[in-house]
C-alpha positions in Angstrom: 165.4 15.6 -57.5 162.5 12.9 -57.5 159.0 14.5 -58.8 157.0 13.8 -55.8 153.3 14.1 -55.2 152.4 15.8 -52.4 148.6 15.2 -53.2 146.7 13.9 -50.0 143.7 11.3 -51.3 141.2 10.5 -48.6 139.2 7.3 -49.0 135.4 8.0 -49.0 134.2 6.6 -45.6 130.6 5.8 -45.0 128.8 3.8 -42.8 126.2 1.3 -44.2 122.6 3.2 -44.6 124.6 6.8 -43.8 124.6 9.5 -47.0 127.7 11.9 -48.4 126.9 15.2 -48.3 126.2 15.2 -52.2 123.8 12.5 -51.5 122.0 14.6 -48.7 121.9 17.5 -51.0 121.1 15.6 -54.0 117.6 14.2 -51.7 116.8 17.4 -50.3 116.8 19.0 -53.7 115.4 16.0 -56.1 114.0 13.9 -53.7 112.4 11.9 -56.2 115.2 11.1 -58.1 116.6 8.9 -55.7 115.9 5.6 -55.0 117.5 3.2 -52.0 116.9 0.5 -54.7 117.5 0.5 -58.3 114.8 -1.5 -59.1 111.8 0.1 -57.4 110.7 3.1 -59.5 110.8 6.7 -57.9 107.8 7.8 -56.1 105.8 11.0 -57.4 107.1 14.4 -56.3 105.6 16.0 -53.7 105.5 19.7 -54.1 103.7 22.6 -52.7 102.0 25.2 -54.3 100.3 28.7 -53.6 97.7 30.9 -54.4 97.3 34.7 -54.3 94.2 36.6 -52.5 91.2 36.2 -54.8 92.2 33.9 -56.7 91.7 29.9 -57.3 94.4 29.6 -59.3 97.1 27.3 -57.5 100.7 28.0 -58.9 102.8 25.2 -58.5 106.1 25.4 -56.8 108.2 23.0 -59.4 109.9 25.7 -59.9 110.8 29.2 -57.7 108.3 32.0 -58.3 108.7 35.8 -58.1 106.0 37.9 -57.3 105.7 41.7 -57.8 104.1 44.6 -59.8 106.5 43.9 -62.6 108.7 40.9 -61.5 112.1 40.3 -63.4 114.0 37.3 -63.0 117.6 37.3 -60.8 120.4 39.0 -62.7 122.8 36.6 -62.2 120.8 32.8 -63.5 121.2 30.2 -61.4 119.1 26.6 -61.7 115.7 26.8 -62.9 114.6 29.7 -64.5 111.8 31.5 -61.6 108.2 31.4 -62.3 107.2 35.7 -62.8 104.2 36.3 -61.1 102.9 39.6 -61.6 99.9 41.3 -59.1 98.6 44.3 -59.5 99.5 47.1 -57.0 97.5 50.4 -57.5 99.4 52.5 -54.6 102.8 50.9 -55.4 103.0 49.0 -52.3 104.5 45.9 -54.0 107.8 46.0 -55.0 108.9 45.1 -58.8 110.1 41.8 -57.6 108.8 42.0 -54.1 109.1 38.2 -53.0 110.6 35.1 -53.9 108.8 31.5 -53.1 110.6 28.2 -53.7 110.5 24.6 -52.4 113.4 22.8 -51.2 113.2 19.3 -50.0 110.5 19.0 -48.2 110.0 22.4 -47.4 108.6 26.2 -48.8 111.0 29.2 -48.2 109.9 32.4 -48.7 112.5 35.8 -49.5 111.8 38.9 -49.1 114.1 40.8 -52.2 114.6 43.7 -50.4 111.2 45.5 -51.1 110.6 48.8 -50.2 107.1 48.3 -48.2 108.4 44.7 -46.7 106.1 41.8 -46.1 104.2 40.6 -43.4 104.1 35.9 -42.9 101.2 35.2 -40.6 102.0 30.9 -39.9 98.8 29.1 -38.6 98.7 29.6 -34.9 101.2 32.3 -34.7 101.5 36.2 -34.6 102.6 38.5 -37.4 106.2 38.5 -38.2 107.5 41.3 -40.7 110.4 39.5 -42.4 113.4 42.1 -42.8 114.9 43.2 -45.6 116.7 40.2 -48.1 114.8 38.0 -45.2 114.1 34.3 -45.9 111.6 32.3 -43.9 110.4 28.7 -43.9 106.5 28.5 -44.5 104.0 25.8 -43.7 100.9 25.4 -45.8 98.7 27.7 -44.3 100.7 30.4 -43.8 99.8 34.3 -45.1 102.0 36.5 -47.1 101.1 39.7 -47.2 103.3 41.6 -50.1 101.2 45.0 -49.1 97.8 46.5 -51.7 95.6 44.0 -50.6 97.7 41.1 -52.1 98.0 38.1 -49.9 99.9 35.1 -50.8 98.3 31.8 -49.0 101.0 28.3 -49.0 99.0 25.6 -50.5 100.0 22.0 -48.7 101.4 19.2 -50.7 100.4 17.8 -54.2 101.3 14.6 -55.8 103.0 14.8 -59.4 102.7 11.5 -61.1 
């Protein structure tokens, strides 16, 4: 009997100016590491940032942040290692890691990791929405986190990294 191949190759097919789908993922999550032309150098990263209630302090999204009394990073690692942001919580309200804020693409999703108190996102404009349990939601700058104990988590709007 002849060996035979039964391996079915499709040709890549793409339409001038159209992406893959590794392209599209590769945009959305380095946007400025690709360039339409190889000469012309990548612009600056755009990326959002945040700040927590009484505080100037803006912490950069360049990375994914988890806030809570005593945030740990996930068990399973994955990608960047998370930013720990830690807030202080006298009744307990905030969960050890209580939420989890990361850019992707051109946009700031935030996750609730299954606290026990929940959180509350007030978006510019609009009502208070709890987010459930394990929840994510995309954010505009602007918008209100509130992890519970007075801590409120305000979306910063975009800065240029050169």
């Amino acid at each position: 009997m002849d060996d035979i191949d039964d391996t079915a190759m499709r040709p890549r097919i793409s339409m001038p100016g159209s992406l893959s789908f590794e392209d599209t993922i590769i945009r959305a999550r380095f946007p400025a590491a690709v360039s339409d032309s190889p000469e012309a150098p990548a612009p600056p990263l755009s990326i959002y940032g945040f700040k927590l209630s009484g505080s100037d302090v803006v912490i950069i999204l360049d990375r994914p942040a988890f806030v809570g009394r005593n945030p740990a990073p996930p068990r399973v690692p994955g990608g960047l290692s998370p930013r720990l942001v830690r807030v202080v919580s006298p009744r307990s309200e905030v969960s050890s890691s209580h939420v989890e804020i990361r850019q992707l693409g051109a946009t700031v999703v935030v996750t609730d990791l299954k606290s026990t108190n929940g959180s509350v996102v007030v978006m510019p404009g609009q009502e208070a929405r709890p987010l459930r349990s394990g929840e994510s939601i995309v954010v505009t700058p602007g918008s209100l986190v509130d992890i519970g104990d007075g801590n409120v988590i305000e979306i910063m709007p975009l800065h240029q990294v050169d």
